[in-house]
N, C-alpha and C positions, 0 to 999 in steps of 0.2 A: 579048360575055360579060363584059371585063375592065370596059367603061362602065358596063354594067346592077350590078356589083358596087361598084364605087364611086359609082353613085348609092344604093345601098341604106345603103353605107355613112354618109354624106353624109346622106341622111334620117334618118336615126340618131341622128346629131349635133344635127340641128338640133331633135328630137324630145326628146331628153333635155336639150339648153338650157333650153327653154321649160319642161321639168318642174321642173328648178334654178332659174327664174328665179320660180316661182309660190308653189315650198316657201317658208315661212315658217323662218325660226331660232327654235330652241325651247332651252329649257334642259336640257343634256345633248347636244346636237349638239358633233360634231368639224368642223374647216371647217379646212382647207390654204389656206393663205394666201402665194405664190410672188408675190415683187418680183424681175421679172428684173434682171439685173445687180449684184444688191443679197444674195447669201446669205445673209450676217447677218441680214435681216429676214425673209426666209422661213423658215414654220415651221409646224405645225400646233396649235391651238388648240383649247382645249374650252371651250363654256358654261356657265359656272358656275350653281347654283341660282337666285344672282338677275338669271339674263338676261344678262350682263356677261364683257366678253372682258378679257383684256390684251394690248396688241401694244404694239408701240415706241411714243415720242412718245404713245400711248393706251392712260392707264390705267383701269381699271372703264371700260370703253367700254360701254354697253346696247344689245344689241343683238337683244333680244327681239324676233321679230315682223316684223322685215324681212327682205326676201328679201337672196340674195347677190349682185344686180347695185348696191341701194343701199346695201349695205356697202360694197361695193369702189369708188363712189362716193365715199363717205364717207371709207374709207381713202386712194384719189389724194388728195383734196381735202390732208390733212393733212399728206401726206409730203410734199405740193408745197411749203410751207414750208420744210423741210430740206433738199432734196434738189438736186442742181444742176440735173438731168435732170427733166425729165417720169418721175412714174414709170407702168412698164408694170405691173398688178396682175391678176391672176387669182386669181379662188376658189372650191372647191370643196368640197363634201358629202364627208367622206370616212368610214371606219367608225369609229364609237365605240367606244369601251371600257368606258362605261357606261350606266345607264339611269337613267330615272325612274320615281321609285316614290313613290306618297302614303302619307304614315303619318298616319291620324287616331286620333281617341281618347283611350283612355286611356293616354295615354306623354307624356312631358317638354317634347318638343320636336314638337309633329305641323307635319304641311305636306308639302312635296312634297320628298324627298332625292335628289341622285345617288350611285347605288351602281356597284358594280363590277357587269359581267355577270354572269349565273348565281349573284347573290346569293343566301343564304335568307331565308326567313321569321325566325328569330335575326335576322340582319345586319340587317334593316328596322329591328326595335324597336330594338338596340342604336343604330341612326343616327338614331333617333326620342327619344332619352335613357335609354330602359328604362321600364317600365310604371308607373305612375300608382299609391299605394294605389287598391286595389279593382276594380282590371283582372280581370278575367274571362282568366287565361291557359288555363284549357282549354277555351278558347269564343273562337279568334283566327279572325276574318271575313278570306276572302280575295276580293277581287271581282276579275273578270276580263272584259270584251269579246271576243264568240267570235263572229264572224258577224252582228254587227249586235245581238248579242245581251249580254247583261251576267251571266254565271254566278254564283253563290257558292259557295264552298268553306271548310268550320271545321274548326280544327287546332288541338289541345290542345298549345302548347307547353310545359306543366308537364310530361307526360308525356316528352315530348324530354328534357329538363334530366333527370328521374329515369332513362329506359331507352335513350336516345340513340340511339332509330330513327328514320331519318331518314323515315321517313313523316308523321312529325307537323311536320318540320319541312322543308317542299320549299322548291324551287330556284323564285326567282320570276321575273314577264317584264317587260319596259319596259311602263309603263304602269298595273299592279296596284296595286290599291288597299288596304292593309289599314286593317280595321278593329277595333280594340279597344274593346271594350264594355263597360261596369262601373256602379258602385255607388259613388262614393266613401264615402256616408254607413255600407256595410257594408264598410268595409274596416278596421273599427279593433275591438279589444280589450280591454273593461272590468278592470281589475285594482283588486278594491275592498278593503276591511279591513288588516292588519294588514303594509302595508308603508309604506315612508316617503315616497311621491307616488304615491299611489291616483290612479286615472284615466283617460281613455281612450288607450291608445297603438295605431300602425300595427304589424301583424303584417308581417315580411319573410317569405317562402318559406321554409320549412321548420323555422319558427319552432318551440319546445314549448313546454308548460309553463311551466317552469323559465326561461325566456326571457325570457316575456313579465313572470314576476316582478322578474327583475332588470332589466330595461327601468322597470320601476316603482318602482327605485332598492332592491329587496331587502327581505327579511322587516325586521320591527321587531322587537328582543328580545321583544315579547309575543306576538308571532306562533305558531301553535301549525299546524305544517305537518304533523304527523303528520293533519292534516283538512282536507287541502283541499279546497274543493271547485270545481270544474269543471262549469257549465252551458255546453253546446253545444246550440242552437239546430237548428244545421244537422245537429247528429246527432239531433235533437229526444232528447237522453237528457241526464241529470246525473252525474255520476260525485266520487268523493272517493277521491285520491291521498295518501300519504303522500309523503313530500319529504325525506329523509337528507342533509343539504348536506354529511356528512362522507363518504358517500359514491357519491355521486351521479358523483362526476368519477373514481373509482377506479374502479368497475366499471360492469355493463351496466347498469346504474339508469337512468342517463342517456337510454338509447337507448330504453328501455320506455316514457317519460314523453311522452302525446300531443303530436302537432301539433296546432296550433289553427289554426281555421278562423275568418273573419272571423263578429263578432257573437256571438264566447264570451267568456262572462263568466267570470272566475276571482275567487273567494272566499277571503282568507286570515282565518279566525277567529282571536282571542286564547285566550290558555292559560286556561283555569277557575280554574285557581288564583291565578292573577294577577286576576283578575275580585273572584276573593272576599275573597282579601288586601288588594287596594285597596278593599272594600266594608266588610271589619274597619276598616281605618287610616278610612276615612272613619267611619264610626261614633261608633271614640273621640276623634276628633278633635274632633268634634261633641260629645259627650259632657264633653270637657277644656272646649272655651268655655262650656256650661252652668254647671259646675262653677264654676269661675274666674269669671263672672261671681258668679254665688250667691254667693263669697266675698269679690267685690269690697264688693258692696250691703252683705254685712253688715258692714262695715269701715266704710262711709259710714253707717251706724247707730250 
């Protein structure tokens, strides 16, 4: 009974070798690395994003893509240099503490990250640099491998950031893939008429009105904000705001004043009477050269 137990055990071993000797090293693997004799150099080690270890004597080591016998290979080979002894070297698969997660799309930095386990959907974009103008955040693609099969799943992270239920924003798994989807071309903001750099700017989240005007370096004294006007596309409506800069930051004014939504055009008209003022002065100005001429000629008469 005690033989038949220790052969099963023994087959055991030698069963899970062969599985250790076939795994490949990925990025985001932990691997225990024990130099008998030697404490100081044993240690456990994690894979960094670009495939690459550090241990003693080797730094940025790449060590994507081989198994752990031609590591531990690789690793005798180089302590034998240092070392007085032959060194004895084992190494093992041991548990991670993070995952890999692809961030594509529309964010900063996309490509494959290691995050901490039981990251969220937040923690992906944020490790991805944060979203792209014209990211589509209540339209986040989550893809997943389930059985040989590839699911998707969409999650309004806007939604998160406003009512911060964590339904919009789940816990993701080694491996997941997000996708951000978008529009650069409709991620920006027309601000035309009567401010000092009319032009197209990027709307940030939760941007208003009043925002985006001053992103566009602010009204111009002839600016006439009791009319402004506000075409939204995406609300297919137009609307005309009045704008009280004196008290707009004193009371609820502020909070009343839409968010804009990528592809709204905001119209600042000038004042009428500044239209017609400057239409007088040009007039007689126009009028004084006639003038002054006619008196020039009849002088030269």
């Amino acid at each position: 009974m005690i033989k038949t137990g220790w052969f099963c055990i023994i087959a055991l071993m030698i069963v899970s070798l062969g599985i250790a000797q076939d795994r490949k090293i990925q990025a985001g693997d932990a691997l225990q690395i024990v130099v008998y004799g030697h404490q100081e150099l044993s240690r456990t080690v994690k894979v960094g994003e670009n495939g690459q270890i550090d241990f003693p004597f080797m730094q940025s080591l790449p060590v994507n893509g081989l198994t752990v016998e031609r590591l531990r290979e690789i690793i005798v080979a180089q302590l034998s240099r240092y070392l007085d002894t032959y060194p004895v070297v084992t190494i093992n698969f041991t548990e991670s503490t993070t995952m890999s997660v692809s961030i594509l799309g529309m964010v900063q930095s996309p490509g494959q990250k290691q995050l901490p386990l039981k990251s969220t959907l937040q923690a992906a974009i944020n490790a991805g640099g944060g979203f792209l103008p014209g990211a589509r955040t209540q339209q986040i693609n989550v893809l997943r491998e389930r059985n040989d099969r590839v699911t998707t799943e969409t999650y309004n992270l806007e939604r998160f950031v406003l009512e911060g239920d964590m339904k919009y924003n789940p816990t993701l798994q080694p491996g997941d893939i997000v996708l951000v989807t978008g529009n650069p071309l409709l991620s920006s903001v027309k601000v035309i008429g009567e401010v000092n750099n009319p032009g197209t700017y990027d709307a940030f989240m939760g941007a208003t009105l009043l925002d985006m005007i001053l992103q566009a370096g602010g009204p111009t004294e002839e600016a006439k904000l009791s009319k402004v006007r506000y075409i939204s596309p995406a609300r297919k409506k137009s609307y005309e705001f009045k704008i009280d800069l004196e008290k707009v930051f004193t009371t609820d004014d502020y909070y009343q004043l839409p968010v804009v939504k990528a592809g709204d055009i905001i119209v600042i008209p000038k004042k009428s009477d500044i239209n017609i003022y400057k239409t007088i002065i040009g007039v007689i100005r126009d009028i004084s050269s006639v003038l002054i001429l006619a008196w020039y000629i009849e002088r030269l008469q």
